[in-house]
C-alpha positions as CSV (number, residue, x, y, z in Angstrom):
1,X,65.3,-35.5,66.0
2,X,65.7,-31.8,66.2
3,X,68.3,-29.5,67.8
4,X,68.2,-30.0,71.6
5,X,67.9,-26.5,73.5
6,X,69.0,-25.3,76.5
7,X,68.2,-23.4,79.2
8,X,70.6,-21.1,81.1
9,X,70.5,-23.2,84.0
10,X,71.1,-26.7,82.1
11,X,74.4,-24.3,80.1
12,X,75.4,-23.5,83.8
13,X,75.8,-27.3,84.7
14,X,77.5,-28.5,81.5
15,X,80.0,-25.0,82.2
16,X,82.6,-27.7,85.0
17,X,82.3,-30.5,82.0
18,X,83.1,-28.2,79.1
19,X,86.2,-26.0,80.8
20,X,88.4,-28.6,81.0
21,X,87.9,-29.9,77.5
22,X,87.9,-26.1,76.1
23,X,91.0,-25.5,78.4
24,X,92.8,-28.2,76.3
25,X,91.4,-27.1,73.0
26,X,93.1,-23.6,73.5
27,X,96.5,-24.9,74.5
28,X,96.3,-27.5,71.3
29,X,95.4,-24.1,69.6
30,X,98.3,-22.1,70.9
31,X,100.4,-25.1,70.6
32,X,100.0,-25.6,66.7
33,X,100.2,-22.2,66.0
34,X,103.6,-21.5,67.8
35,X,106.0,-19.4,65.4
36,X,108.6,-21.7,66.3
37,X,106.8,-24.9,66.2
38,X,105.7,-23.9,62.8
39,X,109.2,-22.8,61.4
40,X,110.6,-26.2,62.6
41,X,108.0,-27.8,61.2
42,X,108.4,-25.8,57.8
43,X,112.4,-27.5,57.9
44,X,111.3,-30.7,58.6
45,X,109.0,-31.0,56.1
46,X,111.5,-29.7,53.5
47,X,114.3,-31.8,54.6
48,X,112.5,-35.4,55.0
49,X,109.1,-35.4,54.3
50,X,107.4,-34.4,57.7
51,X,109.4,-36.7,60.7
52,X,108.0,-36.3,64.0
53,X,107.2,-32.1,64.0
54,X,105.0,-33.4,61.7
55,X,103.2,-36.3,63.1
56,X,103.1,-34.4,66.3
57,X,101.4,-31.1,64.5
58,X,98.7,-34.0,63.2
59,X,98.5,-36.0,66.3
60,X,97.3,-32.6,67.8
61,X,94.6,-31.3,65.0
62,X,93.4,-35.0,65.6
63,X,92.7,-34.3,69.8
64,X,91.4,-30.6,68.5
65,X,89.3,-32.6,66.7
66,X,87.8,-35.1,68.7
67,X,87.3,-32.9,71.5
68,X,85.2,-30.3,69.3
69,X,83.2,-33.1,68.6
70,X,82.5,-34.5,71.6
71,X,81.6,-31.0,72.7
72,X,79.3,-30.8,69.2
73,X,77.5,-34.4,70.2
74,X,76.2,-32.7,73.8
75,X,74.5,-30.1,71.3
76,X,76.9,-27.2,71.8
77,X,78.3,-25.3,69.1
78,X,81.8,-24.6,69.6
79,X,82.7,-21.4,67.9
80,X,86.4,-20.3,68.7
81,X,88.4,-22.7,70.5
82,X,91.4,-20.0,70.9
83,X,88.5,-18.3,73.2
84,X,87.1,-21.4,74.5
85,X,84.2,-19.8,73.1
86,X,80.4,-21.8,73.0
87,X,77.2,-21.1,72.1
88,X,74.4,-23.1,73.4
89,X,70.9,-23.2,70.9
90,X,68.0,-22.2,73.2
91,X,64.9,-20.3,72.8
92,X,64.4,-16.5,74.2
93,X,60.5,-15.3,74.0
94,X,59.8,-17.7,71.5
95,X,62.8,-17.3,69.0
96,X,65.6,-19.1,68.5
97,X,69.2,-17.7,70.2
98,X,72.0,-18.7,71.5
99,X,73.4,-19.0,74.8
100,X,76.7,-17.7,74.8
101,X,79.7,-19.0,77.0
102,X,83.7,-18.7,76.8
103,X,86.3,-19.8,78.9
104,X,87.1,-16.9,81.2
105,X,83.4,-16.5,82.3
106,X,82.2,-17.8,85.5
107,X,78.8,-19.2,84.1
108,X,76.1,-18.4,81.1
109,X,75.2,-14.9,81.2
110,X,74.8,-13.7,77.5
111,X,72.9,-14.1,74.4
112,X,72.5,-13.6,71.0
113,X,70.5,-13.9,68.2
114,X,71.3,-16.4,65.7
115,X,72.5,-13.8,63.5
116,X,74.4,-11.5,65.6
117,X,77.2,-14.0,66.7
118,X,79.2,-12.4,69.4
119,X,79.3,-9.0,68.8
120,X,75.6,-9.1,69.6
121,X,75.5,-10.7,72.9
122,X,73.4,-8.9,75.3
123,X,73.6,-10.3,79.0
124,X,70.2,-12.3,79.9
């Protein structure tokens, strides 16, 4: 079975589903990225072998992962979950392009080419 393709108005209704899932993908993000998290982390590892920092910092890759592909098996291609950033494969005058969604958007209003990623979105 092929890709699956969207239109703008199918993106739109998927956009309540997807924030909260991308909401929590950005604060797992921010979360495991933490300077402090990550110096603690860096001592605990030293000192013992990991402990809990550790096990928490993989309990939280495991969620990031799961949720991206959750997101992935509904046929959307998460690009940057710090931006809660989407694109959605669809077809514009007969090409392939993405539909292009992120977190502090209201609904689907961009583009792109395949090629151009974000800095070529163009609003539809």
């Amino acid at each position: 079975m092929g890709e699956r393709l969207f239109t703008r108005d199918e993106a739109n209704a998927l956009v309540p589903r997807l924030r909260p899932l991308l909401e929590r993908m950005r604060e797992l993000q921010q979360e495991m990225v933490e300077p402090a998290r990550l110096r603690r982390l860096g001592s605990v590892v030293a000192a013992n072998g990991g402990g809990h920092v550790a096990t928490d910092l993989m309990e939280r890759e495991a969620e990031l992962r799961r949720i991206a592909s959750a997101v992935e098996r509904m046929g959307i291609v998460v690009r940057d979950p710090s931006a809660g950033l989407v694109d959605f494969p669809a077809e514009r005058d007969g090409r392939p392009v993405y539909l292009c969604w992120r977190l502090d958007e209201a609904s689907v209003d961009h583009w792109h080419d395949r090629e151009a990623g974000f800095a070529g979105r163009e609003p539809l």
